[in-house]
C-alpha positions in Angstrom: 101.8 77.7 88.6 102.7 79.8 91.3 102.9 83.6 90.6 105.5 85.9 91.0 104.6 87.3 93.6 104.5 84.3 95.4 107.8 83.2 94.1 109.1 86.7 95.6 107.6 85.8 99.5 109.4 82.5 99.4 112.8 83.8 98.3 112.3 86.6 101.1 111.1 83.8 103.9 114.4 82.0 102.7 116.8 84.5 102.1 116.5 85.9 105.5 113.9 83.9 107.5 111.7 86.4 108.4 108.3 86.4 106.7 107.0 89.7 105.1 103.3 89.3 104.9 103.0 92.9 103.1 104.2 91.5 99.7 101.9 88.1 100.2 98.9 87.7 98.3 96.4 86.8 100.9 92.2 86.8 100.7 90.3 89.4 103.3 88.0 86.8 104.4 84.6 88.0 104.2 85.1 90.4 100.8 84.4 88.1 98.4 81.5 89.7 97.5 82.9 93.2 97.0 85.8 92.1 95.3 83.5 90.0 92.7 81.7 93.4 92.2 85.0 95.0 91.3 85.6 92.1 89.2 82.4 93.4 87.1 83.4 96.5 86.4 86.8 95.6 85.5 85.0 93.8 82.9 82.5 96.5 81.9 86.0 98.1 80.8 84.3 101.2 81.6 85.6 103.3 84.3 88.1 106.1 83.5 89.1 106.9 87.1 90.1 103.8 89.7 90.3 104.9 93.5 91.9 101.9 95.0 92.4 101.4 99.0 90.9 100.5 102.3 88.2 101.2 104.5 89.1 105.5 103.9 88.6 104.8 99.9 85.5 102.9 100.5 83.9 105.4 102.4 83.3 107.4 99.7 80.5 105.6 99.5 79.4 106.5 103.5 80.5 109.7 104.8 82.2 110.6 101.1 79.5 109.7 99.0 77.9 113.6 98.6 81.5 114.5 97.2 82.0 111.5 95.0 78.4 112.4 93.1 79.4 115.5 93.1 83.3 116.1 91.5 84.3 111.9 91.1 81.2 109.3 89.5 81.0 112.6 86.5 84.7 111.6 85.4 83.4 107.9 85.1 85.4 107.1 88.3 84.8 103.6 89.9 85.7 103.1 93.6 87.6 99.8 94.6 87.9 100.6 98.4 87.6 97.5 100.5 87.5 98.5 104.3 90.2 96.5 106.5 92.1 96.0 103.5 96.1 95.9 103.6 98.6 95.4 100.8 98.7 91.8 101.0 94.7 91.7 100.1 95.4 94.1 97.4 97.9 91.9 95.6 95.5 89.0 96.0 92.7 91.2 94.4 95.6 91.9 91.3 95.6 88.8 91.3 92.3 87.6 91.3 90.5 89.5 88.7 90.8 93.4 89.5 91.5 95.7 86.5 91.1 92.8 84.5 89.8 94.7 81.2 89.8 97.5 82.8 92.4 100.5 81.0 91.4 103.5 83.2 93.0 107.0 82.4 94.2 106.9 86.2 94.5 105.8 89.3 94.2 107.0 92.6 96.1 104.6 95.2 96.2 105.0 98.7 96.9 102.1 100.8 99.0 100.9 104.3 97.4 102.6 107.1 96.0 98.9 107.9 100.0 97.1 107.8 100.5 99.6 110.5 97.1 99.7 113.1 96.8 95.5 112.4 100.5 95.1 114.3 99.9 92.4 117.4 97.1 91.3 116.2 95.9 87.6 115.2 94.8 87.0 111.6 92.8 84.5 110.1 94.0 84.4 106.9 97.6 83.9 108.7 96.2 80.9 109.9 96.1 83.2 113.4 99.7 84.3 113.3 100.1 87.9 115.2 100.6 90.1 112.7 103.8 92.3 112.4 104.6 95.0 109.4 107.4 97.3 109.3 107.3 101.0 107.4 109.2 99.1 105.0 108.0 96.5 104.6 104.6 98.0 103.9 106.4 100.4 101.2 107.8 97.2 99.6 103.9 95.9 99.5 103.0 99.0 98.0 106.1 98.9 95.3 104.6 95.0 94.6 101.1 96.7 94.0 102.3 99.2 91.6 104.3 96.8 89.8 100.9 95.0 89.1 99.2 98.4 88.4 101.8 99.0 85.9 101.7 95.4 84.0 97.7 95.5 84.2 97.6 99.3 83.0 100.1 100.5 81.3 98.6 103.7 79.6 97.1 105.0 83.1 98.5 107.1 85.2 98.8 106.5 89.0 98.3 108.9 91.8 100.0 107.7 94.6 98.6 109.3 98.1 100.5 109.5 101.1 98.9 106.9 104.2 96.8 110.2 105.7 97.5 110.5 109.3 96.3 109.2 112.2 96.1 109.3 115.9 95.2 112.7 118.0 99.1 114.0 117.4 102.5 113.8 116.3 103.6 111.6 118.9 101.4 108.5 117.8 103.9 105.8 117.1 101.2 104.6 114.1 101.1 107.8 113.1 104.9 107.8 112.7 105.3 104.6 110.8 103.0 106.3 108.5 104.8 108.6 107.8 108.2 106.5 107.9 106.3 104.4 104.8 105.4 108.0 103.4 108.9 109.1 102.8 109.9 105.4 101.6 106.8 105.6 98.7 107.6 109.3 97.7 111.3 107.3 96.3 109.1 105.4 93.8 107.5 108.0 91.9 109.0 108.6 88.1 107.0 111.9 87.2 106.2 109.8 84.5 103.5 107.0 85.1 103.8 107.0 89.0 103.1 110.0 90.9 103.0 111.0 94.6 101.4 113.3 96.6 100.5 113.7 100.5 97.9 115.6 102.1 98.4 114.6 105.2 99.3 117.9 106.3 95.7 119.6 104.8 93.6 117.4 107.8 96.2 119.1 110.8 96.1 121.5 112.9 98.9 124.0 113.2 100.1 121.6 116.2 100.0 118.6 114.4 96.4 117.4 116.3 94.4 115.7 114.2 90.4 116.9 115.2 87.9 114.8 115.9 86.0 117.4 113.4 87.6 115.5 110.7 88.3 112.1 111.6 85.7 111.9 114.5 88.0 108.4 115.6 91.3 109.9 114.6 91.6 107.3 111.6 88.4 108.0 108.9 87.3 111.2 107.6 83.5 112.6 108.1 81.5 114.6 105.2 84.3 117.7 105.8 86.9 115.1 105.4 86.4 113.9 102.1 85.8 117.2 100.9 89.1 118.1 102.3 91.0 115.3 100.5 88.3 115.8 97.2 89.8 119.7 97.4 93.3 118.4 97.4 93.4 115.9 94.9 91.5 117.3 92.4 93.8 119.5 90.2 96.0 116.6 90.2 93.8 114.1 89.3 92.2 115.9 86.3 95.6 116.6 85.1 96.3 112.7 84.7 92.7 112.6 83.4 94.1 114.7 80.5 
């Protein structure tokens, strides 16, 4: 049987012809491995705290991981990161086993950066079709993973981060479709289960630079990085926790 989702791509490939690989299902070749871990601990049923996302989330286990044994792994927080990961791989994770058994408190969800940088760019698992992924379309992959968030966990409450930004300044055209998906996602929060916040502007100079102090390649934080977005988050987060 063909899921949902997948019903939803086809109606949207033949509704207006043009295929929106944001709200696909797809496997990140190569993660099988990770994604079986997360598969584990989904079972385990332990884990209060869920940071989902791409390669920034899974750092919290490389530059990050200092912070995360610090303030995060006390509050029973598992980290579903998967570096290279876009919304598409997501939904096919949703799909595939993630959060199965799993009823965490919260969630912290921060995912897109990847639909943006991956534009022009060949993809294996698109059979090598050059990737394209509009601000909104990414937002619509994002409103397709909380959807799933929702029917998988419906007690937990989910933090939604704003894509943190990225290129040396303002002017980055990545940067702005960032934030273009930004102001889309802040539309789907209900101060209820779905919450939003963005940081973005915590990692910026007064200019709008971003400093290789932080993100030494303008994209991933360092150690002062992820204690600048652990700073942030924090009050918020133990606040769902509650």
């Amino acid at each position: 049987m063909r899921s949902s989702l997948a019903l939803t791509f086809a109606c949207a490939v033949a509704l207006t012809g043009c295929a929106n690989y944001a709200v696909r299902p797809v496997l990140h070749p190569g993660t099988e491995k990770r994604h079986e871990s997360f598969n584990v601990i989904s079972k385990q049923g332990e884990a209060q705290l869920v940071f989902l996302g791409d390669s920034i989330t899974h750092g919290w286990e490389g530059k990050g991981k200092a912070v995360w044994e610090k303030t995060w792994a006390p509050r029973k927080a598992a980290n579903f990161g998967i570096g290279g990961d876009r919304t598409e791989h997501v939904l096919w994770r949703l799909e595939n086993g993630n959060f199965d058994g799993l009823k965490p408190k919260a969630i912290v969800l921060m995912i897109g950066t990847n639909n943006t940088g991956h534009q022009g760019r060949p993809q294996k698992e698109l059979d090598g079709a050059v990737y394209q992924c509009t601000a909104e379309q990414t937002a619509e992959g994002i409103k397709a993973i909380l959807g799933q968030l929702r029917r998988k966990c419906p007690d937990a409450k989910i933090l939604v981060l704003g894509i943190f930004p990225r290129g040396a300044n303002k002017e980055d055209k990545f940067r702005q479709q960032n934030e273009a998906t930004n102001a889309i996602v802040k539309g789907f929060a209900d101060g209820k289960q779905v919450f939003f916040l963005d940081i973005g502007a915590k990692f910026l100079e007064p200019d709008g630079t971003l400093s290789k102090a932080i993100m030494p390649d303008l994209l991933h934080p360092n150690e002062k990085g992820y204690q600048i977005w652990s700073d942030a988050i924090e009050a918020e987060v133990l606040a769902l926790l509650r």
